[in-house]
N, C-alpha and C positions, 0 to 999 in steps of 0.2 A: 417569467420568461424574459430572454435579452431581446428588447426589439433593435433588430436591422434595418431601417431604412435603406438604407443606401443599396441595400438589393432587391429593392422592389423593379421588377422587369428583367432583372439578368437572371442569368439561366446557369442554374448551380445542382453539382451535384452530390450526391449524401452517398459513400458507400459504407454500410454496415448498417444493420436496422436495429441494435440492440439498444440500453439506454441515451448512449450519448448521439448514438445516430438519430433514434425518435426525438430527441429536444431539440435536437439541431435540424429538423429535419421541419418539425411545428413552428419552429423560430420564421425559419426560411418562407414557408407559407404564409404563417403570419405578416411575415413583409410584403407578401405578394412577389415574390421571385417563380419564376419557373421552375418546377423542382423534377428534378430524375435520381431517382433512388433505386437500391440495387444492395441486396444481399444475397450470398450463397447458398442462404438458410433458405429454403421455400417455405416455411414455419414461420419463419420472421417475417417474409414480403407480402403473406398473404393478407394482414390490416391496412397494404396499402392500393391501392388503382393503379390497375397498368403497368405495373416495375416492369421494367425493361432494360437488359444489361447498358452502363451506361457509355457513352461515345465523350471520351476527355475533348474530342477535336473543336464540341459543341458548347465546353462551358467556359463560363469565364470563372467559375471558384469549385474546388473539389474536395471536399469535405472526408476524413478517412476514421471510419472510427479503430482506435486501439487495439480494439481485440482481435481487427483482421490483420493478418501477418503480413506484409507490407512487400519489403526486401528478400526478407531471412526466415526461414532456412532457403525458401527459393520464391525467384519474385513473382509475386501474384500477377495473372495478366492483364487486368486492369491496369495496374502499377505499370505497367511494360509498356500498356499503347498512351498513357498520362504521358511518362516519358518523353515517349515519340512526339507527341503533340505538345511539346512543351507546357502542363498545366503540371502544375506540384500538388500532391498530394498533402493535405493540412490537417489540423487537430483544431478542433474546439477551441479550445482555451485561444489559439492566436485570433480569433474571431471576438470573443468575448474582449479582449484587451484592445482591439481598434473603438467596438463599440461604447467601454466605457473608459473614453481616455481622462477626465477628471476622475477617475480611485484610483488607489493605489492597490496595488499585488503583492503579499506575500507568497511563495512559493514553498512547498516544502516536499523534499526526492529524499531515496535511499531507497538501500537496501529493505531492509526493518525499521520500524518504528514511525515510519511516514503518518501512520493515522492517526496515532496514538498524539503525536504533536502537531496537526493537523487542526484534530480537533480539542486540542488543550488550548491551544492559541486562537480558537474561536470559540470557546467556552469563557476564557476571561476577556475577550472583548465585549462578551454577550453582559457581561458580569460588569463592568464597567460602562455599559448603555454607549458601547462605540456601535453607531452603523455597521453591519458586514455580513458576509455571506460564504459560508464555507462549502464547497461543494471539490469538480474537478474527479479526481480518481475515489472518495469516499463520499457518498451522499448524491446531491443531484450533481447530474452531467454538468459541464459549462454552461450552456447558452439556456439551460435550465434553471439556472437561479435567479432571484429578483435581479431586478436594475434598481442599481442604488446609488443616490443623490452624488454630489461633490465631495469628492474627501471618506467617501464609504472604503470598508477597504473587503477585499475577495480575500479568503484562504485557502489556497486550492493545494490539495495533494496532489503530486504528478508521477505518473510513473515512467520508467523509462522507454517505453511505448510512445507516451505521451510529448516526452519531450523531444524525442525523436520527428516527432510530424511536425512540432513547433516549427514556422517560421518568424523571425524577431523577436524574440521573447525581452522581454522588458518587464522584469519583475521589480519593484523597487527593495523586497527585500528576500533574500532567497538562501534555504537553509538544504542542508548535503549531508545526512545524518552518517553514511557510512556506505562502504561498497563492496560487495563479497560474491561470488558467481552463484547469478542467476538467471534465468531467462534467457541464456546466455543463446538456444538454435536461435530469438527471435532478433539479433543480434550481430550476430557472425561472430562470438568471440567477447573476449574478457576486455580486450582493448577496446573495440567498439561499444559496448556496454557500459564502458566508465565513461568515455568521450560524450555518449548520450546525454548519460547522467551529471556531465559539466555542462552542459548545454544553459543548465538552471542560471548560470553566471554572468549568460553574455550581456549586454547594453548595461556593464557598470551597476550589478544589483548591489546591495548591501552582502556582503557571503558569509554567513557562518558556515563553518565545516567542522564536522566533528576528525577526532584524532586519532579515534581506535583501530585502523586498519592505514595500511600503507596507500592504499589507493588515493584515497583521502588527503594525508599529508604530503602525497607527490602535487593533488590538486593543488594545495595551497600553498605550497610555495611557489608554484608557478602564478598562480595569481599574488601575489608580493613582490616575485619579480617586473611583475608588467604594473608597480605601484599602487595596488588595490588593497584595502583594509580588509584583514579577515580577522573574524569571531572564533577563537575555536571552541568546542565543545568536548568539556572536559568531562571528569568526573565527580565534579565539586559539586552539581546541580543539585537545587532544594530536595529533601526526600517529600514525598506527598503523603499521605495516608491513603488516597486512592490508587495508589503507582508504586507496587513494590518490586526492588531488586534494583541495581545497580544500573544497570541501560536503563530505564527509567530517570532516573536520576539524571544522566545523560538525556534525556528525552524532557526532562522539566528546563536543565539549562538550555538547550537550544530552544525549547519554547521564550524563556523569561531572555533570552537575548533580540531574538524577533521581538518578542512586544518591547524591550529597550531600542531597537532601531526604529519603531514607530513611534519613538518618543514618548513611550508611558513610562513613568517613574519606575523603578525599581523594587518599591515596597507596595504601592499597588499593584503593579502587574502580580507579584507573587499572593496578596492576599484576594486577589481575584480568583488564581490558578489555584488555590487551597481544597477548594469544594468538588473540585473536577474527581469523577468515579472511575473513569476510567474507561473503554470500551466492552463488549463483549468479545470475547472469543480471545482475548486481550490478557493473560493473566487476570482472570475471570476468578475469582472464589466463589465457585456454587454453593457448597455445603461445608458441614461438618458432623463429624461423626464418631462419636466414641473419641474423642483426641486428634482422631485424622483430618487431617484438612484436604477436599478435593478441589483441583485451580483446572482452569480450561483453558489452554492457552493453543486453541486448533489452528489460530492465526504462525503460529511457528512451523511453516510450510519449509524451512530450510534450515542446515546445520548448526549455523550461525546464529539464528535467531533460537532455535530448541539450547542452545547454550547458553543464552541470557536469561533462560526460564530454569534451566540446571543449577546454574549459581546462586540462581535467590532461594534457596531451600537447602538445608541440611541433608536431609536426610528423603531420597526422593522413590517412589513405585513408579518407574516411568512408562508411561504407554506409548507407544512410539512407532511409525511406521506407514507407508502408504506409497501413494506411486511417488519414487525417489526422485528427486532432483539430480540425486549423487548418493552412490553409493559409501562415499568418504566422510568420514564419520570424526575427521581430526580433531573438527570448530570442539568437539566434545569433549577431547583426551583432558582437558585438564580438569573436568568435572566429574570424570567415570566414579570416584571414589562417593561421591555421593549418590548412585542409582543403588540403593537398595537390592533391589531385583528391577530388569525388563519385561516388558507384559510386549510382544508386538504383535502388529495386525497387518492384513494388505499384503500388495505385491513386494512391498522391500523387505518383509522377514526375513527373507532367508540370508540376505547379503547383510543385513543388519547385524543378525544372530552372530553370522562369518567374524563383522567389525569388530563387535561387543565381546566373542569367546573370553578373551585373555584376561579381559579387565571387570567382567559385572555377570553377574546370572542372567537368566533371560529365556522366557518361556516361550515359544511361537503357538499364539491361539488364535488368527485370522480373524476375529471380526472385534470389534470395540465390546460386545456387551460382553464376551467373556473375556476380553483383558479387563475391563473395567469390575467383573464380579472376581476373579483373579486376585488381583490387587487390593479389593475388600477382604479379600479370606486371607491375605499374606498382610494386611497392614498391622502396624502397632502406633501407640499413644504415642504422636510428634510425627509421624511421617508425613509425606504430602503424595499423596496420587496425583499424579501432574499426564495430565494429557496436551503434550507438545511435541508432534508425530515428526518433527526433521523429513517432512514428505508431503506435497500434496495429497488432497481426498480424491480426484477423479476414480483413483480405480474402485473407489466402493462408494463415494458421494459428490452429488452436484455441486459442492463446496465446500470449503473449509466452515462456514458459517452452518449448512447441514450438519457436518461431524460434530461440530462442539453445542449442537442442539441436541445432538443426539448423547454427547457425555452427561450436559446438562439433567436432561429427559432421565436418563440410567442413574443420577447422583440423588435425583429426588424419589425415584423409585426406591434405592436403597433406603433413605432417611424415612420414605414412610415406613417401610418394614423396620424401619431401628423404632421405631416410635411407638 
């Protein structure tokens, strides 16, 4: 836990009660601050005494967690009497970086692959016995990580939620993997949403930005014009054995550049980042089967990213589907030749089915165990059953981390029957 001194007697308050509200919320008590806490959730307030909706006019710091919609699509009314009372609505993270001003900050946003180089650049610090602590958007909230000595360094994934409540951000080094529309009602818009997501850069951080998408390359030449040094991230980065396909590769060079802006060698950073596995849910290889290889990659909640999971495979059974983000299915069009057949599931089959007529088969069977037993009876030696739905799980699961437990769960059940 980050301890706050400095808020011991002021009167602060936490809204949202879910992980990064509870950390921030034990922080705050822990200092001995006056705490007024408040979530919409009555499920969520009921571990705490007393919530009572909270009055901005009364506090001196207003704590917002992420997942409550703030602004956008329409402003929360909390948010609206903040306003009036002049109190700004803050994120974790700007709290956690007053409290520990000897470490430094890497930062790491985007669209895709935030976790994945998140925790590869805190895997080979861990690997090379640097002090650190990765938390932020993947792992423990902010104010829930250790407090760590002089010269520790945080690795915090941020998301564009996240950096949107930032005030001052001051990352000493800060990576922009790529920008593509998402999240876009929480947002107001595709312009707002990139702007967020520059947010990562401001107080003179170190910038790597990757190049893959225009968003990106607008970002960085703007920052070149106002004379700042950018990193780009290509596609020349190390291949891993834990990290297959091409974004990946991208996802190792922006990691092995961050740990080059912290000053670690070049041939150590990368023989540190050599052992890294990889995440779950991540380009995940469960099983194997008869030739077939099954990948889980349920973290491919959008077009963009189910596309960098299409590429890394030949020949693919894709499963694909869920509550849509976008019914637009273009990030895809240059990979259609390799879906074998579609298996889809969930609320976006049918507009999916619509996308995919022209270009790939594709069966509509509504839930995961019969696309996934589908794609066993339609595979052959060298395909890859790839579950990477281009869709959130809400309409049939509490997460994307459920669904790919649940392809998991079905990949092993298959392999005992093959056994």
């Amino acid at each position: 836990m980050i301890p706050l001194p400095a808020y011991r007697g002021a009167e602060v308050g936490v809204m949202g009660l879910g992980r990064s509200g509870r950390a921030a919320a034990a922080a705050f008590a822990a200092a001995g601050a006056h705490l007024h806490v408040w979530d919409d959730s009555k499920e969520l307030r009921r571990d705490f005494d007393n919530p009572r909706p909270i009055e901005p006019s009364a506090l001196d710091r207003l704590v917002w967690s992420p997942g409550i919609p703030h602004l956008h699509p329409r402003p929360h009314p909390l948010a609206v009497r903040a306003d009036a009372a002049r109190v700004r609505p803050e994120a974790d993270v700007s709290l956690l970086m007053e409290a520990m001003p000897d470490c430094r900050f890497v930062g790491v946003t985007g669209t895709n692959g935030k976790s994945t180089v998140t925790a590869l650049i805190g895997h080979a610090l861990g690997a090379l016995g640097r002090a650190h602590a990765v938390g932020g958007n993947l792992g423990p909230a902010a104010l829930g990580l250790p407090a760590l000595g002089p010269g520790g360094i945080y690795v915090l994934e941020l998301s564009s939620y996240q950096l949107a409540l930032m005030s001052n951000p001051a990352f000493d080094v800060a990576v922009l993997l790529n920008i593509a529309p998402d999240h876009l009602d929480r947002h107001g818009g595709m312009h707002r949403y990139a702007a967020d997501k520059a947010r990562i850069f401001e107080n003179r951080a170190t910038a790597i930005v990757g190049q893959s998408d225009p968003w990106c390359r607008r970002l960085a030449h703007l920052l070149r014009a106002e004379g700042r040094a950018v990193a780009w991230i290509g596609d020349d980065g190390p291949a891993l054995p834990g990290l297959p396909g091409l974004h990946n590769r991208r996802n190792a060079g922006a990691a092995l550049a961050a740990l080059g802006a912290l000053g670690i060698d070049g041939k150590d950073a990368l023989d540190a980042m050599s052992s890294f596995q990889g995440l779950p849910h991540r380009m995940e290889t469960v099983g194997e089967i008869a030739g077939v290889r099954y990948v889980n990659d349920s973290k491919a909640t959008n077009p963009e990213s189910a596309a960098f999971a299409l590429a890394s495979f030949e020949r693919v059974r894709w499963i694909a589907g869920g509550q849509a983000k976008t019914d637009d299915l273009d990030a895809l069009r240059p990979w259609f030749d390799r879906i074998a057949k579609a298996y889809l599931i969930g609320a976006s089959q049918a507009p999916f089915a619509r996308a995919l007529a022209d270009h790939a088969a594709c069966e509509c069977l509504g839930d995961l165990g019969a696309a996934l037993a589908a794609a066993h009876r339609d595979a052959q030696p060298g395909d890859v059953v790839l579950l990477a739905p281009a869709a959130a799980s809400f309409d049939q699961w509490t997460s994307f981390e459920a669904r790919g437990d649940a392809f998991r769960d079905g990949v092993r059940g298959l392999m005992g029957g093959a056994g």
